[in-house]
C-alpha positions in Angstrom: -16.2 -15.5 -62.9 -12.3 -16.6 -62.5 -11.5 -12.6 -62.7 -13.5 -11.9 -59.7 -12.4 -15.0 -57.3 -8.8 -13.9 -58.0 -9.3 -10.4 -57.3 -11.2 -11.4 -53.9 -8.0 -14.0 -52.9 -5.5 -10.8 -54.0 -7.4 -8.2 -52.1 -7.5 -10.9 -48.6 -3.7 -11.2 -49.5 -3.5 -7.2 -48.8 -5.3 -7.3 -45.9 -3.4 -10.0 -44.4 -0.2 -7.9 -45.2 -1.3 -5.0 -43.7 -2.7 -6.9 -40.4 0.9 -8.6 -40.3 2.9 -5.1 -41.0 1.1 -3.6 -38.0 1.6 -6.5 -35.8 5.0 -6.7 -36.8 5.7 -2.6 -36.3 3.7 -2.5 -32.6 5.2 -5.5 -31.5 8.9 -3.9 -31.3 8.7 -0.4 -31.6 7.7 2.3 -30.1 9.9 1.0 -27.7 8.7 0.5 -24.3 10.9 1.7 -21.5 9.4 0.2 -17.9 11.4 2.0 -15.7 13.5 5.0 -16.0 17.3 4.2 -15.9 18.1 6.7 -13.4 15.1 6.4 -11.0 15.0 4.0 -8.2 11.7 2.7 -6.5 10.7 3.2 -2.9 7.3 0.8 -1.8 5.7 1.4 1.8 3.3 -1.6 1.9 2.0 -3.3 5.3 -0.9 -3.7 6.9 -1.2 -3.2 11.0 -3.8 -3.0 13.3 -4.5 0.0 15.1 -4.6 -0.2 18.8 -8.7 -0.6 20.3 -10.0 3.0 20.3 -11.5 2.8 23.8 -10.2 1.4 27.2 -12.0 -1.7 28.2 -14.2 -0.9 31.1 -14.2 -3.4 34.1 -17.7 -3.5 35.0 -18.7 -3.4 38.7 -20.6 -5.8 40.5 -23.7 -3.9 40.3 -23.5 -3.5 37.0 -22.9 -7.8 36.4 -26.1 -8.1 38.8 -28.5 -6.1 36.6 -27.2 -8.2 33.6 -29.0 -11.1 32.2 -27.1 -14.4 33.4 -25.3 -15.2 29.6 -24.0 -11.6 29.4 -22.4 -11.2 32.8 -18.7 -10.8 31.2 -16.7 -8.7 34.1 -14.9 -6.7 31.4 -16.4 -5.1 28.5 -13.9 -4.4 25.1 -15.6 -2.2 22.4 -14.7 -3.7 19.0 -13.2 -0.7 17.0 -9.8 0.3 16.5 -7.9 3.6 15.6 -7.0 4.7 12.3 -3.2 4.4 11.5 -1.5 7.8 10.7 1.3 7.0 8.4 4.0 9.6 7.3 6.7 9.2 5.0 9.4 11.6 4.3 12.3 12.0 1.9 15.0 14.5 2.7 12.7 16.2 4.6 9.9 16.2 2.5 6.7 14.4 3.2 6.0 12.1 0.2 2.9 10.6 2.1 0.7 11.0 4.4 -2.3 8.9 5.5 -4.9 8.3 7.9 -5.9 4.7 7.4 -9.0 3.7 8.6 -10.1 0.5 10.1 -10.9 -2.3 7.6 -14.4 -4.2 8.5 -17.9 -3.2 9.1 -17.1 -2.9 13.3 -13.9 -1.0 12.3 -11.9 -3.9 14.2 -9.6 -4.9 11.3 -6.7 -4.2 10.1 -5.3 -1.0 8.1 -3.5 -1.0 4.8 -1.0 0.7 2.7 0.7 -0.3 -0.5 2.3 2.9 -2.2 5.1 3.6 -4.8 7.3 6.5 -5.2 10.2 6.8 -8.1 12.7 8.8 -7.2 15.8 9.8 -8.6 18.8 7.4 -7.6 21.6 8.4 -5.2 21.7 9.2 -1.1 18.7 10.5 1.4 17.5 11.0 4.2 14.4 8.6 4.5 12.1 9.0 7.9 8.8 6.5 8.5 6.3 7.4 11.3 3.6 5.8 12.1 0.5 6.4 14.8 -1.6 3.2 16.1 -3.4 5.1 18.9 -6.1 8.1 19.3 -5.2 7.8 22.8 -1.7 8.9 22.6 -0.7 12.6 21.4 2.1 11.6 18.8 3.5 9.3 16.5 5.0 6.2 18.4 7.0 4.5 16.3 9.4 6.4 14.3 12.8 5.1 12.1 14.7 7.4 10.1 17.9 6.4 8.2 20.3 7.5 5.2 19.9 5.8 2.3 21.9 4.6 -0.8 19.4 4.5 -3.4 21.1 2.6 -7.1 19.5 3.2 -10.3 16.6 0.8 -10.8 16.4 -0.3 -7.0 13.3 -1.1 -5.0 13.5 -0.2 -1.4 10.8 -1.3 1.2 9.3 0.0 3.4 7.6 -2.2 5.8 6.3 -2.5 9.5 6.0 -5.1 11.8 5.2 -4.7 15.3 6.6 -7.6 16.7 10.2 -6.8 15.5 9.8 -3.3 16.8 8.5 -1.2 14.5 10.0 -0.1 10.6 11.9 -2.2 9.0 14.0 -0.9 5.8 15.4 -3.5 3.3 
């Protein structure tokens, strides 16, 4: 009986070396490399509202009068917005592009990116356009700019219609 109960303890004692030897090899090698020494990082991440999709209609008085009293409101707003177009390009060479819809079920939030781009380290030529209306023809806020991208960088791209449009930092 003492034979057995010390083989049993011996063979656990392998186990438990094995379990510790793989632990021990995964938890340092293969060696995990997050980002690539020579790449930098560009994010585009914001989220804007598009403008409203229709003109509000001022209603005429004829139109109030055949109203019931509670919905006589003189001018009448629809709810949904426009998709956001959002280009981005990198010496001349469009990265992304995106027609962002409308976030809610009336379509009357707001629309979101947050996308990442490595690229490799060094100078370009970065241009952001972006398109809040499907009442005007083309984009109407554009920034371009040269760049001085260093090896593990993250640029952002962001936007912010109260200070005017793109803002690079």
């Amino acid at each position: 009986m003492m034979p057995k109960k010390i083989m049993q303890y011996a063979g656990q004692a392998v186990f438990y070396g094995l379990f510790v030897a793989v632990i021990g090899y995964f938890s340092s090698a293969p060696a995990y490399e997050h980002f690539p020494k020579d790449m930098a990082l560009i994010k585009a991440s914001f989220s804007h509202a598009g403008q409203p999709k229709e003109e509000c209609h001022v209603r005429t008085a004829d139109e109030l009068a055949n109203l019931p009293p509670n919905m006589r409101v003189p001018v009448q707003c629809g709810r949904e917005r426009s998709p956001v177009m959002f280009d981005l390009e990198l010496d001349d060479k469009v990265v992304y592009r995106a027609e962002l819809p409308p976030a809610g079920l009336s379509r009357d939030g707001v629309s979101t990116v947050y996308q990442r781009f490595e690229v490799p380290a060094g100078r370009h030529h970065l241009r952001a356009r972006l398109k809040d209306s499907v009442r005007v023809p083309d984009f109407n806020y554009i920034k371009e700019a040269d760049v001085e991208l260093a090896p593990a960088q993250v640029f952002v791209v962001e936007f912010s219609s109260r200070t005017g449009g793109f803002v690079f930092k």
